[in-house]
C-alpha positions in Angstrom: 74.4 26.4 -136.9 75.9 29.6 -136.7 75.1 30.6 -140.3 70.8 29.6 -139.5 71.1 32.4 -136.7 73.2 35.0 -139.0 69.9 34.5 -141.4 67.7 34.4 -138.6 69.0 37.3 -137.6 68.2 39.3 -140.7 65.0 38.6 -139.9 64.8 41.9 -137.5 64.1 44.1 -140.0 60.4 43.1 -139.8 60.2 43.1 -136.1 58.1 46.0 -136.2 55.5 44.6 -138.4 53.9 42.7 -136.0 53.9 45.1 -133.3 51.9 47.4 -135.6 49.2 45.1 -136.7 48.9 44.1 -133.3 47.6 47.3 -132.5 45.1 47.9 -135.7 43.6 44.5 -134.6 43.4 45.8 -131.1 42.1 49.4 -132.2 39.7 48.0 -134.4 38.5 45.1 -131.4 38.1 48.0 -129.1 36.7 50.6 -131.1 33.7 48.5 -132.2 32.1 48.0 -128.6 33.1 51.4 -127.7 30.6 53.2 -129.7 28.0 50.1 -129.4 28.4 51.3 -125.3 28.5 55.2 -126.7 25.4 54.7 -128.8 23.0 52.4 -126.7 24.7 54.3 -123.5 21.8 54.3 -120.9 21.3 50.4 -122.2 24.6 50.2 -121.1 24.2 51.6 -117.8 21.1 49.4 -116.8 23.2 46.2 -118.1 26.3 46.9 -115.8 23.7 47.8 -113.0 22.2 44.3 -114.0 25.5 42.2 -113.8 26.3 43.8 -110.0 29.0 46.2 -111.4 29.3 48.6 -108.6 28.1 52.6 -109.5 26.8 51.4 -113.2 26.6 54.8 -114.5 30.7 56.0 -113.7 31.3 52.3 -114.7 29.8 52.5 -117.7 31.3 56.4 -118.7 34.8 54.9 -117.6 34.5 51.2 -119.8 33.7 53.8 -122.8 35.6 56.1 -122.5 38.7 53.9 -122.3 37.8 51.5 -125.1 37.3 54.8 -127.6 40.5 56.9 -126.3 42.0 53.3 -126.1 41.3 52.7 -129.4 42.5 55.8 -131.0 45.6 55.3 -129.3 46.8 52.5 -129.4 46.0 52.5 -133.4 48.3 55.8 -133.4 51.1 54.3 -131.5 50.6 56.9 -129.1 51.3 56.4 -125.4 51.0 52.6 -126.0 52.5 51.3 -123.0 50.0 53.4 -120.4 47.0 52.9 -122.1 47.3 49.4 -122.2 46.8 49.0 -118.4 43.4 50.7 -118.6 42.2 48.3 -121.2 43.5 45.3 -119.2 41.6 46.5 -116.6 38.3 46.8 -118.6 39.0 42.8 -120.3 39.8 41.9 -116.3 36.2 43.0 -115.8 34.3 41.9 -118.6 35.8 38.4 -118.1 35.0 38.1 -114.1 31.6 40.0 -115.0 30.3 39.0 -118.1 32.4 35.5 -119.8 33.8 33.4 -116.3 30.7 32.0 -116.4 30.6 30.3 -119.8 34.1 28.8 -119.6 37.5 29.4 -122.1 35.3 29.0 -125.6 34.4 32.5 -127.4 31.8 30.3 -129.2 30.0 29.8 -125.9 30.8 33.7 -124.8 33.8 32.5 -122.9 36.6 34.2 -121.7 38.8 33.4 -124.9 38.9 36.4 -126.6 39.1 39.5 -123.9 41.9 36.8 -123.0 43.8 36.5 -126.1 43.0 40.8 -126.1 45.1 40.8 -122.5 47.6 38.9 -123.8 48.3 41.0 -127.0 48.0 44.1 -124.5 50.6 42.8 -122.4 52.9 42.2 -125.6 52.2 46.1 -125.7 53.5 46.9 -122.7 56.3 45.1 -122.5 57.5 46.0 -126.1 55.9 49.5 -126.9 54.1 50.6 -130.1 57.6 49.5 -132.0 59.4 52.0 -134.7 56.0 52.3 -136.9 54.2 54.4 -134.1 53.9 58.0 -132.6 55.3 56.9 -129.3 58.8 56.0 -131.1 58.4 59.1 -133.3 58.2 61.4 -130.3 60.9 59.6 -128.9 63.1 60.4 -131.3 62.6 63.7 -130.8 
């Protein structure tokens, strides 16, 4: 048994990997309705008016802003672990504004995938960017 853990073990060289790609899919799930809310902004402010979301307008600016700035930085590696709590935030609300309703299934616009996005988020904060990102490059430093 001890030998299946020493080449388990070696397998710790690729920790990293997963930690990075984590983030791409992340970055790229966050940038694309970030500039759909940036593009079709006053759309966006009327919708969150619509759903009951308190001042639409600030709501909307904030939900933006976050998932763009979000995206760019979590896909750097930069300042992973804070700017994961913002985006949790925003999946918090889109799934007790906008998917609740419609159950777990993505297929039905459920809460599946903002919930599999907080889940991936959380594995951001509790482990960082990893080695492959500006946050461990800084901290080197």
């Amino acid at each position: 048994m001890k030998k299946i853990y020493e080449y388990l073990e070696k397998l710790d060289v690729i920790q990293d990997v997963p930690l990075l790609l984590i983030r791409f899919v992340l970055a790229y799930g966050f940038w694309g309705p970030g500039m759909k809310k940036y593009e079709n902004f006053e759309s966006i402010v009327g919708w969150f008016g619509s759903l009951g979301i308190p001042f639409p307008t600030l709501a909307a600016y904030m939900a933006t802003a976050t998932e763009l700035i979000g995206a760019v930085l979590i896909f750097l590696g930069l300042l992973t672990r804070i700017i994961s709590f913002p985006l949790i935030i925003v999946m918090l609300v889109a799934i007790f504004t906008v998917h609740i309703g419609h159950g777990f299934e993505a297929s039905n616009n459920g809460y599946e995938i903002p919930l599999y996005y907080i889940l991936l988020l959380l594995t951001l904060v509790a482990f960082g960017g990893g080695k492959l990102s500006l946050d461990h490059l800084f901290a080197k430093k």
